[in-house]
C-alpha positions in Angstrom: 4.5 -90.8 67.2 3.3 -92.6 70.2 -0.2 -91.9 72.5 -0.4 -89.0 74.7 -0.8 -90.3 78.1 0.7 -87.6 80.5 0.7 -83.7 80.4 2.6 -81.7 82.3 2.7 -77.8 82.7 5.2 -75.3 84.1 2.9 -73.2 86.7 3.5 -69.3 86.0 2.2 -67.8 83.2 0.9 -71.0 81.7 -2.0 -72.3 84.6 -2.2 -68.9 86.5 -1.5 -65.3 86.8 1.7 -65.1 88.7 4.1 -63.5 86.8 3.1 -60.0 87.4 3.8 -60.9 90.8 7.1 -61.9 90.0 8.0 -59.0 88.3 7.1 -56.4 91.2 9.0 -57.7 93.5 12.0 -58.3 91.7 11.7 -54.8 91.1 11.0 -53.4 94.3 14.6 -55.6 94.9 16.0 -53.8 92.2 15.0 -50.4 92.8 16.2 -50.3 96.7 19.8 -51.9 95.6 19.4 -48.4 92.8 18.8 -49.3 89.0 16.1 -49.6 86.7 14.4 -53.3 86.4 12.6 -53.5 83.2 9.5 -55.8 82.0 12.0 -56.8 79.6 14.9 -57.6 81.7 12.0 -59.6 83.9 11.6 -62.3 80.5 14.9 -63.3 81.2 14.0 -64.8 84.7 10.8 -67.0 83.7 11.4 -70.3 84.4 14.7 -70.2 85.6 15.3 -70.5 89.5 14.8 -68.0 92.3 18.8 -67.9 92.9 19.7 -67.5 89.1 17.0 -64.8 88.7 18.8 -63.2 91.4 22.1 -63.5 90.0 20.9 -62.2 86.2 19.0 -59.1 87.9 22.6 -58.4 89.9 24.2 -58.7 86.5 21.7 -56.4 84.9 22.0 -53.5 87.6 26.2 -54.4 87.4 26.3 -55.8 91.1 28.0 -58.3 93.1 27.7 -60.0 96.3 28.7 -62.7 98.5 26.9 -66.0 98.9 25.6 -64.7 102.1 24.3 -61.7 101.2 22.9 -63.1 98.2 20.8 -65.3 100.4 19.2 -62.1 102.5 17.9 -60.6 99.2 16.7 -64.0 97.4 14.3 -64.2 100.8 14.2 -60.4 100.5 12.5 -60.9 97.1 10.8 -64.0 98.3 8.8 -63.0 101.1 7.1 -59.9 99.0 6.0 -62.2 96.0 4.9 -64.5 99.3 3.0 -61.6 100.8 1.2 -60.9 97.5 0.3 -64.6 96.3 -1.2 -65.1 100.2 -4.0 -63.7 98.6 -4.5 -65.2 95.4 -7.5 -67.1 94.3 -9.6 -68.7 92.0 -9.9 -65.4 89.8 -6.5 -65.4 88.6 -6.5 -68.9 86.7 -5.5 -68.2 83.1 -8.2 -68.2 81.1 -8.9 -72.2 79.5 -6.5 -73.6 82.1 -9.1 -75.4 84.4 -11.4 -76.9 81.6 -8.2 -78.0 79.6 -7.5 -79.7 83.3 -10.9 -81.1 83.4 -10.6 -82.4 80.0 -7.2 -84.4 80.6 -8.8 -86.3 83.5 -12.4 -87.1 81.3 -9.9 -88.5 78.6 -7.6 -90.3 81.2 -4.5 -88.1 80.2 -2.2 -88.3 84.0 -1.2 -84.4 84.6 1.9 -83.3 86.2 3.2 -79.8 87.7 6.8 -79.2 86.9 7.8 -75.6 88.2 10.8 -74.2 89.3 8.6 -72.3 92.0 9.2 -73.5 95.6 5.5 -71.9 96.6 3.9 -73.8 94.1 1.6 -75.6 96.9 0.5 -72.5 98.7 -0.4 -71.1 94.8 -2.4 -74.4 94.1 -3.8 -74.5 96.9 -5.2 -71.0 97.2 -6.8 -71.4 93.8 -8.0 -74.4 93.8 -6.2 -76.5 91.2 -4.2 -79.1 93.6 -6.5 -81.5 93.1 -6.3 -81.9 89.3 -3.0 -83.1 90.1 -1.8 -86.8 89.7 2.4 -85.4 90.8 3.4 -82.0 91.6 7.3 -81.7 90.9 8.1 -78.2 92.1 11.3 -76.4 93.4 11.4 -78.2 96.5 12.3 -81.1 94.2 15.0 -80.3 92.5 18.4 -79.3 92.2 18.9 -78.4 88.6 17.0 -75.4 87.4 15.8 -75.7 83.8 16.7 -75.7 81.0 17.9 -78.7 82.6 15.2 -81.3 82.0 14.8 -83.2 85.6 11.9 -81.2 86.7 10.2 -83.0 83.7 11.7 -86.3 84.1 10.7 -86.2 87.7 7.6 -85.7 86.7 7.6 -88.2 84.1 9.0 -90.7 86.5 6.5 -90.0 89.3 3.5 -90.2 86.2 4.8 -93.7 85.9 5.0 -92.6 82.0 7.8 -92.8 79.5 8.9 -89.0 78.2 8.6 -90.0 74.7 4.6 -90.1 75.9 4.5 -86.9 77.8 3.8 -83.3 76.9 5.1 -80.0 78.2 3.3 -77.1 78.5 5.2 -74.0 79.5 5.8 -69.9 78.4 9.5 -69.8 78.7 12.7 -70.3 76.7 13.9 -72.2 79.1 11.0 -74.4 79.9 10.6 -75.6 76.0 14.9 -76.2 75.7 14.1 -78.7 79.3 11.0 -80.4 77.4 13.2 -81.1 74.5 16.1 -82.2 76.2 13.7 -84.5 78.4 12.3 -86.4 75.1 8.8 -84.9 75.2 6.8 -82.5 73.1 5.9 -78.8 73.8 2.6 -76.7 73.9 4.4 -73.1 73.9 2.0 -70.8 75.3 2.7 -67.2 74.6 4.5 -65.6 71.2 5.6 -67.9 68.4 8.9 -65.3 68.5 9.7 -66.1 72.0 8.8 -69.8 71.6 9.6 -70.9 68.1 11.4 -74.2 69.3 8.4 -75.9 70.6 6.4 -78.0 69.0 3.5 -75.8 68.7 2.7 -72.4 69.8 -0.9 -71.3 71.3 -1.9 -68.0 73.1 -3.4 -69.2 75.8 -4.8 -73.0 77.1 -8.0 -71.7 75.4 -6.8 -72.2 72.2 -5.8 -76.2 73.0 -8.0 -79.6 73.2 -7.1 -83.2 73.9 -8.3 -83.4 70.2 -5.7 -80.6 68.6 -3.3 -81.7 71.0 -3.2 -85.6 69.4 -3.4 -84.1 66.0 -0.1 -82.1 66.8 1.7 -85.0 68.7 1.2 -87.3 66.1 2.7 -84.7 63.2 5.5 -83.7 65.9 
């Protein structure tokens, strides 16, 4: 296949250590509206938007509600993972996230962020990874959640790069099915079970290089 000359990377659970954060709070939602919210139930909801999370945790504790209402506990939910992530920093960068960063830009590879999160900026921010950033595509961006493949083709777009160039990094289900349907490649990070239908499948960014990485784009 053709040269690598973008990367772009889902933000939770692939650059830093949000998804704990995630999870608590959903839960805390889930235990005052009274049923159990599991760490398994919570791997349905990563990379999928705040308002379908919210409607797969009502389905999951057998509840219904109006638009309206809906809205209260989606900013419910969203102002405890806000109160929590206020105090994020550096520390809680996955590990091989920031040198694989590093490397990108020493080998001229243009990076992307394409999340579904809409406090991706305060997140980037706090840690200090905005400015590794050529485009930051995050909820605020778009109206499809993924698996629909604009957040990438946003990205793509504001890379000034072809998809068929690009390669997605990201730890969900969803996130790989969007890379796929947006003509790019995918780095799955986490298990090969979960994320058989990417291209490859590594623990962690510290198991990735620019080299590796063009080995396994040019095979893909």
């Amino acid at each position: 296949m053709t040269e690598i000359k973008a990367c772009l990377f889902d933000l939770d659970g692939v650059l830093v250590d949000t998804a704990k954060y995630h999870y608590i709070a959903w839960k805390e939602l889930a235990d005052g509206l009274g049923f159990p919210f599991t760490e398994q139930d919570n791997e349905r909801l990563k990379g999928v938007s705040r308002a379908a999370s919210l409607n797969i945790l009502l389905e999951i504790g057998g509840l219904n509600f109006d638009e309206a209402e809906k809205e209260k506990l989606a900013e419910k939910k969203n102002k405890r993972y806000v109160e929590y992530i206020s105090a994020m920093d550096s520390s809680e960068i996955l590990p091989g996230a920031l040198d694989f960063l590093k490397e990108c830009r020493t080998h001229e590879i243009k990076v992307a962020l394409g999340s579904a999160s809409k406090n991706a900026m305060m997140i980037l921010d706090n840690t200090g990874l905005t400015p590794y950033f050529d485009a930051i595509i995050d909820g605020t961006h778009t109206s499809a959640a993924k698996p629909d493949p604009e957040v990438f083709l946003l990205g793509a777009e504001a890379l000034k790069t072809a998809p068929e160039h690009c390669v997605v990094f990201e730890d969900a289900e969803a996130g790989i099915e969007a890379a796929t349907r947006a003509g790019m490649v995918s780095v799955g990070i986490g298990s090969p079970e979960t994320l058989g239908a990417a291209t490859i499948v590594v623990n962690s960014l510290q198991q990735i290089n620019v080299a590796r990485l063009r080995e396994s784009f040019v095979s893909a």
